[in-house]
Structure formats: C-alpha cells, structure tokens
mmCIF file of the N, C-alpha and C atoms, coordinates in Angstrom:
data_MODEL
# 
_entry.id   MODEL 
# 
loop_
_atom_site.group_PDB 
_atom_site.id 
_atom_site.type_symbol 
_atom_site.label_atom_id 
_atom_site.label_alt_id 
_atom_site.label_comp_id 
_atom_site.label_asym_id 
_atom_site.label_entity_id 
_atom_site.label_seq_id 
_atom_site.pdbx_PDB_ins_code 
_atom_site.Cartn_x 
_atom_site.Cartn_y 
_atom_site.Cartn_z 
_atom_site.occupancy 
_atom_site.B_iso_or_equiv 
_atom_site.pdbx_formal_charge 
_atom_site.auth_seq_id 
_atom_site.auth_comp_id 
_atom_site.auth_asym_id 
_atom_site.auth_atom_id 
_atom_site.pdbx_PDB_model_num 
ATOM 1   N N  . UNK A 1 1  ? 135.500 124.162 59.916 1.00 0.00 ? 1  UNK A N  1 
ATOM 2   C CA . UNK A 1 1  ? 135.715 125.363 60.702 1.00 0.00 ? 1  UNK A CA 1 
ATOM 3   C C  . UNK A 1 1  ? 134.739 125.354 61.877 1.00 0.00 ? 1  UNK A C  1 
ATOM 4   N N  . UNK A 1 2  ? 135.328 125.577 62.939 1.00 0.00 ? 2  UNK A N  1 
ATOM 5   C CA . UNK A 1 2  ? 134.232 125.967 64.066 1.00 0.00 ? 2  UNK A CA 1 
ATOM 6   C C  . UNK A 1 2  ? 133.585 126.997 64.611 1.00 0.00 ? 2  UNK A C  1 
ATOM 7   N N  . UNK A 1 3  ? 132.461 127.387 64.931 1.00 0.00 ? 3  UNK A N  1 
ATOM 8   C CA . UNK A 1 3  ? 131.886 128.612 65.326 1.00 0.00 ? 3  UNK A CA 1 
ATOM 9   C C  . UNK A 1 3  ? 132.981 129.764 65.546 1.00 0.00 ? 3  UNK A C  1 
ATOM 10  N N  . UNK A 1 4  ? 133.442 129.181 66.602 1.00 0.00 ? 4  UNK A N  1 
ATOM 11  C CA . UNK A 1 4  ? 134.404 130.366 67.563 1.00 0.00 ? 4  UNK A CA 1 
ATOM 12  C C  . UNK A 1 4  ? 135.740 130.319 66.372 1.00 0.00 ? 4  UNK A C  1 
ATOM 13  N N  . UNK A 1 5  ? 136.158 129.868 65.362 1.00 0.00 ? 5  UNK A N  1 
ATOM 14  C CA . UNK A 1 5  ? 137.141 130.392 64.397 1.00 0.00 ? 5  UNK A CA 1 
ATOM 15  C C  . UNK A 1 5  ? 136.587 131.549 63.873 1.00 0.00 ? 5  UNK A C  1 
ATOM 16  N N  . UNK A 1 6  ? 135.218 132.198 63.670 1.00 0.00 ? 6  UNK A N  1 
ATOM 17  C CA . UNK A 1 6  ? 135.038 133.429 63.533 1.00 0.00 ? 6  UNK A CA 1 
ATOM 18  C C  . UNK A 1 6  ? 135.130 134.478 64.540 1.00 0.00 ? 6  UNK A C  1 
ATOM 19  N N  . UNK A 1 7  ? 135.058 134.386 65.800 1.00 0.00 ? 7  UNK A N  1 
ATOM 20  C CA . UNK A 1 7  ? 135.635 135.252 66.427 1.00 0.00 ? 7  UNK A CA 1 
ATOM 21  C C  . UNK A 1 7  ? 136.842 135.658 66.451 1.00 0.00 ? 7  UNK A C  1 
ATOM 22  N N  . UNK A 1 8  ? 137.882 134.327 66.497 1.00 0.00 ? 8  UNK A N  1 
ATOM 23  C CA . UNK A 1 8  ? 138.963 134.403 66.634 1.00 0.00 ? 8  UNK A CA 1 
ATOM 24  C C  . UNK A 1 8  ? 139.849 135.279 65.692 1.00 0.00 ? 8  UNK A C  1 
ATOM 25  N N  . UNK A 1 9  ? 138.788 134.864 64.147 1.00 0.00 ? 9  UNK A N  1 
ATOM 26  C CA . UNK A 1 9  ? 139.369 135.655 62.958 1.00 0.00 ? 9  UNK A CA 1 
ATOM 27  C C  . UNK A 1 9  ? 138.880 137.302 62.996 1.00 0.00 ? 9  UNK A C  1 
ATOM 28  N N  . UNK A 1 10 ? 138.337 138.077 63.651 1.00 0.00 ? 10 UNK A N  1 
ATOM 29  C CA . UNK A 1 10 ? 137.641 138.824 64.171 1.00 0.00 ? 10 UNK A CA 1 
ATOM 30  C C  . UNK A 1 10 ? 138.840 139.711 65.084 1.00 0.00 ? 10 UNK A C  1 
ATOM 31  N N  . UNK A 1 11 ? 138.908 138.533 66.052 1.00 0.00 ? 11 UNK A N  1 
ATOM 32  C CA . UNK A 1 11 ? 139.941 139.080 66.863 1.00 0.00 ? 11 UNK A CA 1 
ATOM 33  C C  . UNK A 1 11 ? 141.667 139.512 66.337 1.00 0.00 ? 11 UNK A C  1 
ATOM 34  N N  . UNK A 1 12 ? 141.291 138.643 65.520 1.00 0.00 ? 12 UNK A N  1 
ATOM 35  C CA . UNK A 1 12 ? 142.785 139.267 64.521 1.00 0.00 ? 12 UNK A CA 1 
ATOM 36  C C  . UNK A 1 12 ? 142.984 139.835 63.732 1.00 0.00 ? 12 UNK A C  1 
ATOM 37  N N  . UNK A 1 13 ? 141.961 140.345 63.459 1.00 0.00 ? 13 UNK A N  1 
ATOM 38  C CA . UNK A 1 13 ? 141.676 141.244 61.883 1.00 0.00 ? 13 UNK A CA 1 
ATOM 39  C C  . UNK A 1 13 ? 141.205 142.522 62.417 1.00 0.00 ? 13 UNK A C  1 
ATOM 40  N N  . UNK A 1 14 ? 141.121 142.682 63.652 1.00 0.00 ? 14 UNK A N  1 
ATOM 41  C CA . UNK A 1 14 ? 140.475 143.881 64.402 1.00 0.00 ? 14 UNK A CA 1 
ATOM 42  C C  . UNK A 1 14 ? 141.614 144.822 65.517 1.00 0.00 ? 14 UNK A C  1 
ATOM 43  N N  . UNK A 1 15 ? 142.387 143.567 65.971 1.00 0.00 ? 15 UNK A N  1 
ATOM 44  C CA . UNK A 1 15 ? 143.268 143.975 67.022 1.00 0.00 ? 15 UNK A CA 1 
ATOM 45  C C  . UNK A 1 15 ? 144.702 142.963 66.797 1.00 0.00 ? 15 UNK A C  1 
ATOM 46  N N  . UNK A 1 16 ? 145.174 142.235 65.297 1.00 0.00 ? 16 UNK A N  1 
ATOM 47  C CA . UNK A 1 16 ? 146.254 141.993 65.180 1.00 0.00 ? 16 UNK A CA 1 
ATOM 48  C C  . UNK A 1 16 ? 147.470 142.590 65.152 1.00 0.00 ? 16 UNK A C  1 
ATOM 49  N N  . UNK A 1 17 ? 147.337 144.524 65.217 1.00 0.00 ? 17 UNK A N  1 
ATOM 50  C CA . UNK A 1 17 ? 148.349 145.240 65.304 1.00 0.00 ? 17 UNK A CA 1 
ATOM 51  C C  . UNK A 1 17 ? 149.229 145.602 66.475 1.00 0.00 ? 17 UNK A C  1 
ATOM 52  N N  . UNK A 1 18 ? 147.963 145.237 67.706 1.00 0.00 ? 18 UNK A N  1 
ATOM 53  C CA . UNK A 1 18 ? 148.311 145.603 68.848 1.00 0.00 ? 18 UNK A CA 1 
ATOM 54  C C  . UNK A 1 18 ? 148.588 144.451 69.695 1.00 0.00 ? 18 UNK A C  1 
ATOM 55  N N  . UNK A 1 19 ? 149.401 145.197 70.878 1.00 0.00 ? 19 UNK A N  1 
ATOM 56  C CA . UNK A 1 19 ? 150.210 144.604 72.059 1.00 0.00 ? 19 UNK A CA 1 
ATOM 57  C C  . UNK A 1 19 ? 149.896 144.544 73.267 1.00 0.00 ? 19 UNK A C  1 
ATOM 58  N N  . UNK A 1 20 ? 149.615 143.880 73.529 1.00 0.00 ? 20 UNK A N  1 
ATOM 59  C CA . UNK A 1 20 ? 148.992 143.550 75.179 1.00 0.00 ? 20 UNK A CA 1 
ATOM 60  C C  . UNK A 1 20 ? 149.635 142.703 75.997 1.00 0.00 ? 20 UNK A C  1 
ATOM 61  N N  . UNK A 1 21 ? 150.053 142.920 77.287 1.00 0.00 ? 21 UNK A N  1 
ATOM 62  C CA . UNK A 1 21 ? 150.020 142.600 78.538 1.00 0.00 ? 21 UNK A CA 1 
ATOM 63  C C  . UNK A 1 21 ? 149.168 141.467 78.809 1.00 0.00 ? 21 UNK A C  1 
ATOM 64  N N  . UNK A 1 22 ? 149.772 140.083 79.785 1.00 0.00 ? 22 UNK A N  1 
ATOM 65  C CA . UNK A 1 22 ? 149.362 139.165 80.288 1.00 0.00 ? 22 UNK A CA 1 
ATOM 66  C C  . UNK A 1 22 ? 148.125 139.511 81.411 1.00 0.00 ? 22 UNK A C  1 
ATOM 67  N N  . UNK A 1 23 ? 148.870 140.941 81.912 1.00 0.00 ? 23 UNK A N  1 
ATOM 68  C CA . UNK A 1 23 ? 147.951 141.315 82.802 1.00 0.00 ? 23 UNK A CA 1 
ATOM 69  C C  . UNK A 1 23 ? 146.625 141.722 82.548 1.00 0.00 ? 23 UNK A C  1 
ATOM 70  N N  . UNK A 1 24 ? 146.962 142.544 81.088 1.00 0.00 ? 24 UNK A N  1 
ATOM 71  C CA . UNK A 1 24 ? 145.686 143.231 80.693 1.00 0.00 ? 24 UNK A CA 1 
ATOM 72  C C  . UNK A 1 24 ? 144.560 141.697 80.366 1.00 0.00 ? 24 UNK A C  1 
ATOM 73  N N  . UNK A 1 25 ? 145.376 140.913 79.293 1.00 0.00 ? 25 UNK A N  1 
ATOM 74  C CA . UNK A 1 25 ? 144.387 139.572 79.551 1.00 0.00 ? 25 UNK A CA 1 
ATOM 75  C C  . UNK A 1 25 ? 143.525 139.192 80.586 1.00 0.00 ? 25 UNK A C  1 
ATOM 76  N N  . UNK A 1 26 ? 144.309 139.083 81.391 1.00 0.00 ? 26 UNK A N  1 
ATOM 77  C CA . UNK A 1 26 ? 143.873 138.762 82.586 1.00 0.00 ? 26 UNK A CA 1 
ATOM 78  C C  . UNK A 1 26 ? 142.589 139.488 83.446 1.00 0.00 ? 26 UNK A C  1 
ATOM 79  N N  . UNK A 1 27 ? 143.025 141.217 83.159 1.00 0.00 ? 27 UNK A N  1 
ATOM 80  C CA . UNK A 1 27 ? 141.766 141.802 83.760 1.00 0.00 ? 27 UNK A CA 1 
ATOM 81  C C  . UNK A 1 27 ? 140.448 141.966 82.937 1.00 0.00 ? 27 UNK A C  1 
ATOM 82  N N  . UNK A 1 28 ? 140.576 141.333 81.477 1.00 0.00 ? 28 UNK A N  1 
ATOM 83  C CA . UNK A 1 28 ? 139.733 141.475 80.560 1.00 0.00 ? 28 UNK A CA 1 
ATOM 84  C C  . UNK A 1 28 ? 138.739 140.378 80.723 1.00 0.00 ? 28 UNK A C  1 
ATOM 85  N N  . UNK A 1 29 ? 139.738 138.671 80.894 1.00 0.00 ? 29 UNK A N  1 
ATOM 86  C CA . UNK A 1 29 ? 138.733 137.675 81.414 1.00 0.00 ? 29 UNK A CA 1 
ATOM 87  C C  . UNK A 1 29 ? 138.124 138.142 82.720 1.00 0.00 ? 29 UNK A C  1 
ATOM 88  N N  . UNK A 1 30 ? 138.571 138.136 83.863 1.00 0.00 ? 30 UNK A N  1 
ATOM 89  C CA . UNK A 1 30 ? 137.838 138.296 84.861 1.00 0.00 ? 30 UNK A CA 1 
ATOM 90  C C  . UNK A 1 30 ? 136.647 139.562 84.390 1.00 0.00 ? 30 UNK A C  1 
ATOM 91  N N  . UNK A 1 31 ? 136.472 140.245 83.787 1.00 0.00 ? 31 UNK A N  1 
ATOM 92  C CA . UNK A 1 31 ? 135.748 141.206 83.251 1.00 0.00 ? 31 UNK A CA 1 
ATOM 93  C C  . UNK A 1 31 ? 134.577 140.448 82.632 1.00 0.00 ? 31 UNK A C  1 
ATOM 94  N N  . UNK A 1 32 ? 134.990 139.786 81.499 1.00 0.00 ? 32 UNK A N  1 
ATOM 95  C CA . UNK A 1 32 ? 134.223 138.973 80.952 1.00 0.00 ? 32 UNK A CA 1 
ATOM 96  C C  . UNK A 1 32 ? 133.365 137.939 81.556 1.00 0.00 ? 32 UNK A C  1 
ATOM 97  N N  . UNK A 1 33 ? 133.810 137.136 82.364 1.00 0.00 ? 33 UNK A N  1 
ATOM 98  C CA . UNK A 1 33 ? 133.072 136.506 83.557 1.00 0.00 ? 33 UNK A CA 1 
ATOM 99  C C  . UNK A 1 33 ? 132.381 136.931 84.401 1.00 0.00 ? 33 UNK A C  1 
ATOM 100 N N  . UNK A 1 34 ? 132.920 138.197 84.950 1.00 0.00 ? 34 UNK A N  1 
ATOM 101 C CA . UNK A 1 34 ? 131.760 138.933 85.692 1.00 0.00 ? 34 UNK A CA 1 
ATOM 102 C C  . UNK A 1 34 ? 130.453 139.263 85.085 1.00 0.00 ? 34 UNK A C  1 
ATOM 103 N N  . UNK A 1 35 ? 130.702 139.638 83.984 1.00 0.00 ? 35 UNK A N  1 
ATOM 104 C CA . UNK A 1 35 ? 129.219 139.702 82.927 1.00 0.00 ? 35 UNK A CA 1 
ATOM 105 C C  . UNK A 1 35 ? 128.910 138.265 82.604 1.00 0.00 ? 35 UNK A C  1 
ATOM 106 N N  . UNK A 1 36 ? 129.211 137.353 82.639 1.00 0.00 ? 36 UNK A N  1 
ATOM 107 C CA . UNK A 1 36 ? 129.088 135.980 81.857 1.00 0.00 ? 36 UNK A CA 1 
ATOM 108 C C  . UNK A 1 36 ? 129.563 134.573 82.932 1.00 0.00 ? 36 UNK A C  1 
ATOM 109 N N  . UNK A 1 37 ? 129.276 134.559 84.336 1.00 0.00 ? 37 UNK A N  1 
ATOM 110 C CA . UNK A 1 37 ? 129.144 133.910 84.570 1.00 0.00 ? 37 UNK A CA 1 
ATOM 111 C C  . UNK A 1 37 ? 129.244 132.105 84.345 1.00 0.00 ? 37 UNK A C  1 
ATOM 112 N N  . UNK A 1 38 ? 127.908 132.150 83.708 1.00 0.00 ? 38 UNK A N  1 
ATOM 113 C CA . UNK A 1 38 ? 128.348 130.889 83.143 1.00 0.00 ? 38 UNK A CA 1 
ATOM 114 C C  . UNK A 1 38 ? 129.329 130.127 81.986 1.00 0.00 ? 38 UNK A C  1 
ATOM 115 N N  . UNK A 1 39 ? 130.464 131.310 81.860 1.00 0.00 ? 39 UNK A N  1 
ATOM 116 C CA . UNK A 1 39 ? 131.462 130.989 81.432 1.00 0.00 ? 39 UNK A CA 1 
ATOM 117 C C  . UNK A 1 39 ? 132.732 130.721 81.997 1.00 0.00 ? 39 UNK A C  1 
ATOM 118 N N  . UNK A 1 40 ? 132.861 130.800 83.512 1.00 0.00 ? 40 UNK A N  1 
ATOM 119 C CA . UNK A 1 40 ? 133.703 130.653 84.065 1.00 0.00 ? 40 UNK A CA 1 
ATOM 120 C C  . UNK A 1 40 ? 134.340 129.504 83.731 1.00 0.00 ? 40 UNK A C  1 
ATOM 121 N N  . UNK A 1 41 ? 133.885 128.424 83.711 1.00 0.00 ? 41 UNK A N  1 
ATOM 122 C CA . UNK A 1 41 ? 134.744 127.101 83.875 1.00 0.00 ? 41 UNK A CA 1 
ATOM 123 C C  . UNK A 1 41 ? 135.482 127.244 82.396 1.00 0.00 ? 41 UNK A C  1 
ATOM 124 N N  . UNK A 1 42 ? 134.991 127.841 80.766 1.00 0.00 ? 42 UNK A N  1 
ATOM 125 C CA . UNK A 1 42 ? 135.686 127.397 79.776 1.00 0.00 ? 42 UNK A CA 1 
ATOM 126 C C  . UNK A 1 42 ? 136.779 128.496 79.708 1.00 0.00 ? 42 UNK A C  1 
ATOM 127 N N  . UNK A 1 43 ? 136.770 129.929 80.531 1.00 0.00 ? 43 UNK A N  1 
ATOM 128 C CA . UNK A 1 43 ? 137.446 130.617 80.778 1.00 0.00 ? 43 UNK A CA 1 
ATOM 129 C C  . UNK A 1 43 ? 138.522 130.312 81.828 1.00 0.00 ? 43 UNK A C  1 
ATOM 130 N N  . UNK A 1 44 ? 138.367 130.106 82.240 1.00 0.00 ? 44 UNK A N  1 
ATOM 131 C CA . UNK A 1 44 ? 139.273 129.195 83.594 1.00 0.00 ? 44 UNK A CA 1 
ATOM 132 C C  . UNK A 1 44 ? 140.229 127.991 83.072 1.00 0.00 ? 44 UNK A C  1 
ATOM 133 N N  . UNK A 1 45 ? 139.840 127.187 82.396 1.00 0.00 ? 45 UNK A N  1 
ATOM 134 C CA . UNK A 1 45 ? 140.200 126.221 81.342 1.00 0.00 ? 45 UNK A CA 1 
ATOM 135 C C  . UNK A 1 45 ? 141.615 126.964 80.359 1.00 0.00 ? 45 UNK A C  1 
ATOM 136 N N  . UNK A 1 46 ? 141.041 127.599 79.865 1.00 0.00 ? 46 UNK A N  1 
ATOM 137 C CA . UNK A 1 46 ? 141.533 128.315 78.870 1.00 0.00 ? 46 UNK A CA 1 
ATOM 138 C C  . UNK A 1 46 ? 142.751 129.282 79.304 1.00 0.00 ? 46 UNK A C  1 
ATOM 139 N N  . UNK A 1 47 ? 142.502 129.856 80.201 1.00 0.00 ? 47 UNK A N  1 
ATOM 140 C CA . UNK A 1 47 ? 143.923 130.748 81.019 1.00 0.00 ? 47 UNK A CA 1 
ATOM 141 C C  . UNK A 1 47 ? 144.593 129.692 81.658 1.00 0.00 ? 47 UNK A C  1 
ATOM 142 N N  . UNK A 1 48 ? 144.073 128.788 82.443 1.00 0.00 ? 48 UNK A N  1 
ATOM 143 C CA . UNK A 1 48 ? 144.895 127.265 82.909 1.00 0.00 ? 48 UNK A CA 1 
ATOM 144 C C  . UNK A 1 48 ? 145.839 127.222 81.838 1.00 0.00 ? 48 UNK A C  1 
ATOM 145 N N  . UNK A 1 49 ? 145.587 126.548 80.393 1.00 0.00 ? 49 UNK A N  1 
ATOM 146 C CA . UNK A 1 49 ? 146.162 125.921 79.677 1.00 0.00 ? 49 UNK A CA 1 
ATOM 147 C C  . UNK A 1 49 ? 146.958 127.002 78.651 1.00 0.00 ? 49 UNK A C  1 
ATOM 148 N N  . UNK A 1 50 ? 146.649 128.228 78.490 1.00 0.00 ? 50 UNK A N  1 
ATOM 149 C CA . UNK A 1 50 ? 147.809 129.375 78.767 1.00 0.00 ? 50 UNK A CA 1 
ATOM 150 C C  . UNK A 1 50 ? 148.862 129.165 79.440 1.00 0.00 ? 50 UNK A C  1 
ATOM 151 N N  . UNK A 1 51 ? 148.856 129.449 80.643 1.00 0.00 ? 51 UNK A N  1 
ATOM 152 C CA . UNK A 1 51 ? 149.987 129.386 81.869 1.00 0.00 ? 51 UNK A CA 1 
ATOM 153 C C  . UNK A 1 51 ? 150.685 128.344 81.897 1.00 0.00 ? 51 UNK A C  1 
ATOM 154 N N  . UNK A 1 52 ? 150.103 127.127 80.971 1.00 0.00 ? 52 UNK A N  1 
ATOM 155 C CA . UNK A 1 52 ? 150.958 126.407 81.298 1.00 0.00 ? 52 UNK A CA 1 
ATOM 156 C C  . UNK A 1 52 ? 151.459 125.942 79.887 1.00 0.00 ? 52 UNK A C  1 
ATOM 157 N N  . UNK A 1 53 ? 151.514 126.374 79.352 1.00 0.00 ? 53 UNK A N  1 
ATOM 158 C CA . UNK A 1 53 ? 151.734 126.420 77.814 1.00 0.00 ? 53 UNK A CA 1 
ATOM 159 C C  . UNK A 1 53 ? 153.666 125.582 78.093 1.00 0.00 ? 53 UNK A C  1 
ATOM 160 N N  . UNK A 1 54 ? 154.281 126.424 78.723 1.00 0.00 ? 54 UNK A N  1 
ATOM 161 C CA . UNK A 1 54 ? 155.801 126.013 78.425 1.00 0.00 ? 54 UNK A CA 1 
ATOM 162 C C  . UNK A 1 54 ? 156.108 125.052 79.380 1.00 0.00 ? 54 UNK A C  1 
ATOM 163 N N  . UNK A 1 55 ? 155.261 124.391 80.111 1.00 0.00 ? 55 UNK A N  1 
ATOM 164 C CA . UNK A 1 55 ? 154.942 123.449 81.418 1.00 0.00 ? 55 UNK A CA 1 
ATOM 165 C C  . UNK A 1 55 ? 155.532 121.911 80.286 1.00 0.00 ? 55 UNK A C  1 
ATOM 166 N N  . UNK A 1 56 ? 154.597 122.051 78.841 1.00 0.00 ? 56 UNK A N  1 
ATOM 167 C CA . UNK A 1 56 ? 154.527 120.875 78.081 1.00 0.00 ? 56 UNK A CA 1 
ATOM 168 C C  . UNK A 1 56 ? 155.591 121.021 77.642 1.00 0.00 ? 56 UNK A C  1 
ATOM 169 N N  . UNK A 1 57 ? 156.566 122.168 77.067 1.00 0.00 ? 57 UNK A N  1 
ATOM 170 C CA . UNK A 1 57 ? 158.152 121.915 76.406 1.00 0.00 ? 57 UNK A CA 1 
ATOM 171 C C  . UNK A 1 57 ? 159.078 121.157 77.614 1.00 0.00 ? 57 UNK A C  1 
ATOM 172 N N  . UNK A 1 58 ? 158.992 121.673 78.883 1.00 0.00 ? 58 UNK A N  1 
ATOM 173 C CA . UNK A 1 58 ? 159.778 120.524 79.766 1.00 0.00 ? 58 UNK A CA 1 
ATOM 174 C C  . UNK A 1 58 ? 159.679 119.425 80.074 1.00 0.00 ? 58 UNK A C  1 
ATOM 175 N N  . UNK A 1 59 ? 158.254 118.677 79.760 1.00 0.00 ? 59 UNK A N  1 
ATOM 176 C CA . UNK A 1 59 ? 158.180 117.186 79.887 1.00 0.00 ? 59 UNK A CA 1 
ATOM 177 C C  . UNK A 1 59 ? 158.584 116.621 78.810 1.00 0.00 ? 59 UNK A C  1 
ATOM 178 N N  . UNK A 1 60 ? 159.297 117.388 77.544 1.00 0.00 ? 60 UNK A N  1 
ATOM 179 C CA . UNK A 1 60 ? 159.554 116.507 76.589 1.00 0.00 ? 60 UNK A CA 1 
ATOM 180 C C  . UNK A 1 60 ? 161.051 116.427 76.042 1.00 0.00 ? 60 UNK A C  1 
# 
C-alpha cells in the first residue's frame, strides 16, 4: 500500500456519497496549488492524465 492510498481511502469514506463537477475539481486544484505551490507539477500531471483519460480508448 502506498502513503497516498490513505488519503485516497479518506477521500472515499468521507465524500463517496457526493457529486461533483469537473469544474468544481478543477477550482479545488488550482486552490490547492495556490496554497502548495510546490505541488504544481504532480497536480498538473495528474489533471493532464485525467483529461485525457478517453484519449487512450481511441488509440486502441
């Protein structure tokens, strides 16, 4: 198990009922980065490879 599988389990055991918006994501990272800085690049990374999530069902 890796560190961040406890957040994650956190994050689902806390807010698995609810429904959110791409957008709201969206204004939550940039939120998060503004406080955290030096997280931009794994945050950036991470919404990248979001967006392009259905990018990989058409190359195959």
């Amino acid at each position: 198990m890796y560190f961040t599988d406890r957040g994650i389990e956190e994050l689902a055991k806390r807010r698995g009922e609810e429904e959110v918006t791409f957008e709201w994501l969206a204004d939550q990272l940039r939120t998060f980065v503004d406080l955290n800085p030096d997280f931009e690049v794994p945050v950036e990374r991470l919404a990248t490879w979001l967006a392009r999530l259905d990018d990989e069902d058409e190359d195959e």
